[in-house]
N, C-alpha and C positions, 0 to 999 in steps of 0.2 A: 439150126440154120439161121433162126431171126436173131439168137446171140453172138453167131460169127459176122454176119451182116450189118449187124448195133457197134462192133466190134473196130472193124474194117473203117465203117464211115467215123468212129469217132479218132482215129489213125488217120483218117485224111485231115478231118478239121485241126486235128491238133499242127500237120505237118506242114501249114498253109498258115498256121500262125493264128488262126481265127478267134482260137479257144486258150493260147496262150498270153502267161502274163506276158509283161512287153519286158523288154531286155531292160535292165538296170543300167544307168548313168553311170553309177558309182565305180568308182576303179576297183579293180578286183587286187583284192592282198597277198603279197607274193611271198614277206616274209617279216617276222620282227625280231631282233636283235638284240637282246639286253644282257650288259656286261657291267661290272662292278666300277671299271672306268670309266663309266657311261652314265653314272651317276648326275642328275642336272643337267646333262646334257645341253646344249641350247644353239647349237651351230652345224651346219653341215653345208659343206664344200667339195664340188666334182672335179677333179682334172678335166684337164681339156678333151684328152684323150678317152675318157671313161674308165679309165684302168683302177683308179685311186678316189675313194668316198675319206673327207680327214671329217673328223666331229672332237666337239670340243665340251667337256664337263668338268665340272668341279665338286669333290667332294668336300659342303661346307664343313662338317665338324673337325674332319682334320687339314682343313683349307690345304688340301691337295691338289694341284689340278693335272691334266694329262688332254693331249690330244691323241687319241685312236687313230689310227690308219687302217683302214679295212682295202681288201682287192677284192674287184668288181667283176663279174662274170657277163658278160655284153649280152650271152645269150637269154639268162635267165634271168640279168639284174641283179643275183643276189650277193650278198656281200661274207666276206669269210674275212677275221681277223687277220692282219699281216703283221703291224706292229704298236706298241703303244708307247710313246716320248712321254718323260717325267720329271724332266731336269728339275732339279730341288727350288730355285725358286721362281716357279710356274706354281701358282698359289690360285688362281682365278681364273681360267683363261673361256672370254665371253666369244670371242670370235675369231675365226682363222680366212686369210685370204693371199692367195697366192698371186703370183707377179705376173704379169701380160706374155713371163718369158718363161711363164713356170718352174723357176730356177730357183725363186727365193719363196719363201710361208711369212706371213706376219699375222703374230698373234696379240691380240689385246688381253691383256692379265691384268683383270678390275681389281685383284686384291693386290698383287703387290706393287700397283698403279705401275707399271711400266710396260710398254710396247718391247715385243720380243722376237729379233730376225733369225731364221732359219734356214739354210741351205737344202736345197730338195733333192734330189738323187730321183733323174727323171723315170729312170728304168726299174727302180725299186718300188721308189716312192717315201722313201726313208726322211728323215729328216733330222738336221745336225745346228745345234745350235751355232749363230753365230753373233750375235752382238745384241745388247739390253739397255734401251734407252729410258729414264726420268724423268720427272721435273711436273709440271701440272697436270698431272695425269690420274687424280684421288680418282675412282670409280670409270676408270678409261671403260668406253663402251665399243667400239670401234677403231681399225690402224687399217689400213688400206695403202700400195704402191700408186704413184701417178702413173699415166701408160708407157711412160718411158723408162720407169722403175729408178728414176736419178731422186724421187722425195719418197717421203712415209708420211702419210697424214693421219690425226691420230683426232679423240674427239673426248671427253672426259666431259663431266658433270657441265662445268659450263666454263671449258676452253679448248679451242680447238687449236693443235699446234703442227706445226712444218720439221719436218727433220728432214735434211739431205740424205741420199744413201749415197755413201761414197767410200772402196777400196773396203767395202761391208762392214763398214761403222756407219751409226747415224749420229750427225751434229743438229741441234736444234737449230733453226733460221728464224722463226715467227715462234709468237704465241699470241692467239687471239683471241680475249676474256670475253665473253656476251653480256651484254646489256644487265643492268642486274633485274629486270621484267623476265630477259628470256633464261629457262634454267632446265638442264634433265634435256642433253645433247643425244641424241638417240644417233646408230649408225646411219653412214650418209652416203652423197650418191656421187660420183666422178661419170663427168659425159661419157660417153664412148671417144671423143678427139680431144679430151683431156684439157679442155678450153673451162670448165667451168664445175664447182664443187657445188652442192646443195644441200646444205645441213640442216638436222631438223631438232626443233626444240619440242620436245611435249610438253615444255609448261612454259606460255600458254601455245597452242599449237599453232607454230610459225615455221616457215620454211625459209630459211635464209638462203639468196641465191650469193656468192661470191663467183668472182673472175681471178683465173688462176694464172700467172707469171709464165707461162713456159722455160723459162730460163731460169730466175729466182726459183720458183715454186710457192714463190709468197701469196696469200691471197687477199681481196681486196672488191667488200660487200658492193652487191648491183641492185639487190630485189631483198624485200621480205613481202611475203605472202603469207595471209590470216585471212580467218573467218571475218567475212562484213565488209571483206572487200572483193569486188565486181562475183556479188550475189554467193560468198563461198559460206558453207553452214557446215562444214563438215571435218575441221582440222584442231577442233581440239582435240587435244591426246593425242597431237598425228607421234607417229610411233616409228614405222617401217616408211621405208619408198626404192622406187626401185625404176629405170629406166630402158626403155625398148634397146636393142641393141642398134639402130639407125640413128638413136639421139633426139628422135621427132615426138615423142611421147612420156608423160610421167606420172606416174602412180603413186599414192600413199593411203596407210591402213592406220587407221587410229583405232584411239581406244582401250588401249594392253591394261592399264594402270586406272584410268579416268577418260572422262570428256566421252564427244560423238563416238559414237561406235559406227565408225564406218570405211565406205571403201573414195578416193575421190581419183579424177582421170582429168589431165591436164596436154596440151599442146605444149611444143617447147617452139618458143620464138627464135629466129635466127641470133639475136642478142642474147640469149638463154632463158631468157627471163618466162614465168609460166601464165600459161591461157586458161582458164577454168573451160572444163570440156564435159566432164559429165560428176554425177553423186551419187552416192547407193548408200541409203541407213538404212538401220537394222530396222525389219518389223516395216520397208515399205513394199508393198506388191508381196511378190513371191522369195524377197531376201530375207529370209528372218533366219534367227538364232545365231546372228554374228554378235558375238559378245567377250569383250576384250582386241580387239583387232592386233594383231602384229605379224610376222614376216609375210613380204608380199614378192612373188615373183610373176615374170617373165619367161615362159618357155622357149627354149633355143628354138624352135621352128615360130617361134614370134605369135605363135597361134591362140594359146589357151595365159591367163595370166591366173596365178592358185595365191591365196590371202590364207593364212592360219587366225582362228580365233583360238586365243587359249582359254579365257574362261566357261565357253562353250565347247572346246578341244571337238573343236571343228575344222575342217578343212573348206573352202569356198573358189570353188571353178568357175570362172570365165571364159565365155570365147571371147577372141579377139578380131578385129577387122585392122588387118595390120597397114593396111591405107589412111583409113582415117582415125583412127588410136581408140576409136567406142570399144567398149564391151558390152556385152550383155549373159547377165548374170544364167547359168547353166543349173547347179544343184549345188551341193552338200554334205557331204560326211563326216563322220564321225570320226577322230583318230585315235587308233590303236585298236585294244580291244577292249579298257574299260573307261567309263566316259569319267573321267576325273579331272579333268582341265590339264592346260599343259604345252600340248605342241605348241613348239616355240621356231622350230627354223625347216626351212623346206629349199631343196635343189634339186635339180631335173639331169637325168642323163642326157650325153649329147644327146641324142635320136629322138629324145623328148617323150618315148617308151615308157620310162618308169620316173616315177615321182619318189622321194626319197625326205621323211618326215623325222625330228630330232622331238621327242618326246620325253622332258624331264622330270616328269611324276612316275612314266611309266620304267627310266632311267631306261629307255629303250631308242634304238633307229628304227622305221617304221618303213616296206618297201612297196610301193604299188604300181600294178601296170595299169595304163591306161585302154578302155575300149578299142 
């Protein structure tokens, strides 16, 4: 009797929470994916619609590259192969980014330096080459459409250039060399009203703000921002950045390669130009173990903002206060299943549900739901 009694009460305590751990932060793992084309991985992009996950690897020794097309399962998040593009000379390809109209893909192919258009097939998700642009593009890191999808901006080692898209050819307009101080053009950031670009240099870590033509597409330097000016300690190595979808806030994650290892939070001025707002290094308070900083995003409900550290192949959660652009630092995990350094790129489904991690040690996509 005194053992069913002993019984009973520790049933209650436990069912009241008393005697339990507390629930975990951490996103719970829904599934990981690793496929031979998946190799280095280092890019992932969601359709609008949630239908279509594209990720982008390259196999260095037979400098193959391939973007994967997986279909999305809205219920469970998880991803099932659909198709895999391999056109022969796709040799590199660092990053994929789709048109405001989701009609076109462009991809950046660091090996065979040239930016590459693709036509998208909304309902499939397929995608069909269409046209391959040259010229200063050694180590292209980055090609992104304007919002009007009329240019393709592209960003290489240290020039960033203007190509028109027009009757789905690109003609070059600009090419714009950087300083020979600023070098190692990391991907960049186009407002949401398509008024102004911000590129970033990780060697030394400078943020260039340029003012965009609407009609040319040419651009045409406003701002640099660095460390030492109005109190910033935190941008060398900046690496990633990334901006709220309202325009009024701006993020970067340094550190991939060298420099600060950190996270910084900026105000965007009605002129464009950046407000220092808040800084988070590794090892101050409760942030530690961000080492390597790179991709940083933005969750479509504007709420949580996720930083990948790849030398710690960490992933780093923020809430966000989407009034005044603070964050404050949440937790930390680990990505994948073995800690090897690595994750490189991260995108959120619409719903902002599941997080979705490009991991190129583990040559895997990584799926997580959120609490």
């Amino acid at each position: 009797m005194l053992a069913y009694i002993a019984l009973a009460a520790l049933a209650v305590f436990l069912s009241t929470g008393l005697g339990a751990a507390e629930e975990s932060d951490e996103l719970e793992t829904v599934q990981e994916i690793s496929l031979p084309e998946l190799r280095n991985v280092v890019c992932v992009t969601m359709s609008r619609d949630g239908k279509f996950l594209y990720a982008t690897g390259t196999a260095y020794a037979i400098q193959q590259g391939a973007v994967v097309i997986f279909k999305r399962d809205g219920d469970t998040g998880k991803l099932s192969l659909a198709n895999t593009v391999k056109p022969p000379d796709l040799t590199g390809p660092m990053r994929i980014r789709l048109s405001s109209d989701e009609q076109f893909a462009a991809v950046a192919d660091s090996y065979g330096a040239a930016v590459i258009v693709f036509k998208r097939n909304v309902e499939t998700g397929g995608l069909t080459k269409l046209a391959t642009a040259t010229g200063e593009l050694v180590d292209i890191t980055d090609a992104q459409f304007s919002p009007d999808n009329h240019f393709v901006y592209t960003v290489s080692n240290t020039v960033l250039s203007v190509f028109k898209f027009e009757d789905q050819q690109l003609t070059m307009v600009q090419s714009e060399k950087m300083q020979k101080n600023l070098q190692a053009l990391r991907p960049f950031v186009i407002s949401p009203d398509g008024h102004w670009l911000y590129a970033i240099c990780e060697r030394p870590g400078t943020i260039i703000l340029f003012h965009r033509n609407e009609s040319s597409g040419k651009l045409e330097e406003a701002q640099k921002v660095s460390n030492a000016q109005e109190e910033i300690t935190t941008l060398n190595g900046a690496f990633r950045a990334t901006e709220s979808s309202d325009g009024r806030f701006f993020y970067v994650s340094a550190g991939r390669n060298l420099g600060d290892q950190a996270v910084t939070a900026f105000t965007v001025q009605p002129d464009g130009q950046l407000k220092l707002l808040q800084q988070f290094v590794n090892e101050m308070d409760d942030f530690t173990g961000f080492e390597g900083g790179n991709e940083i995003k933005v969750s479509p409900d504007g709420k949580w903002l996720f930083v990948l550290a790849s030398v710690s192949d960490r992933f780093f959660r923020f809430s966000r206060d989407s009034e005044t652009g603070k964050l404050t630092f949440v937790t930390s995990q680990q990505a994948g299943v073995f800690q090897t350094g690595g994750a490189s790129g991260v995108t959120f489904s619409p719903d902002s549900k599941y997080v979705y991690i490009a991991d190129p040690v583990e040559n895997a996509v990584q799926v997580y739901k959120m609490r």
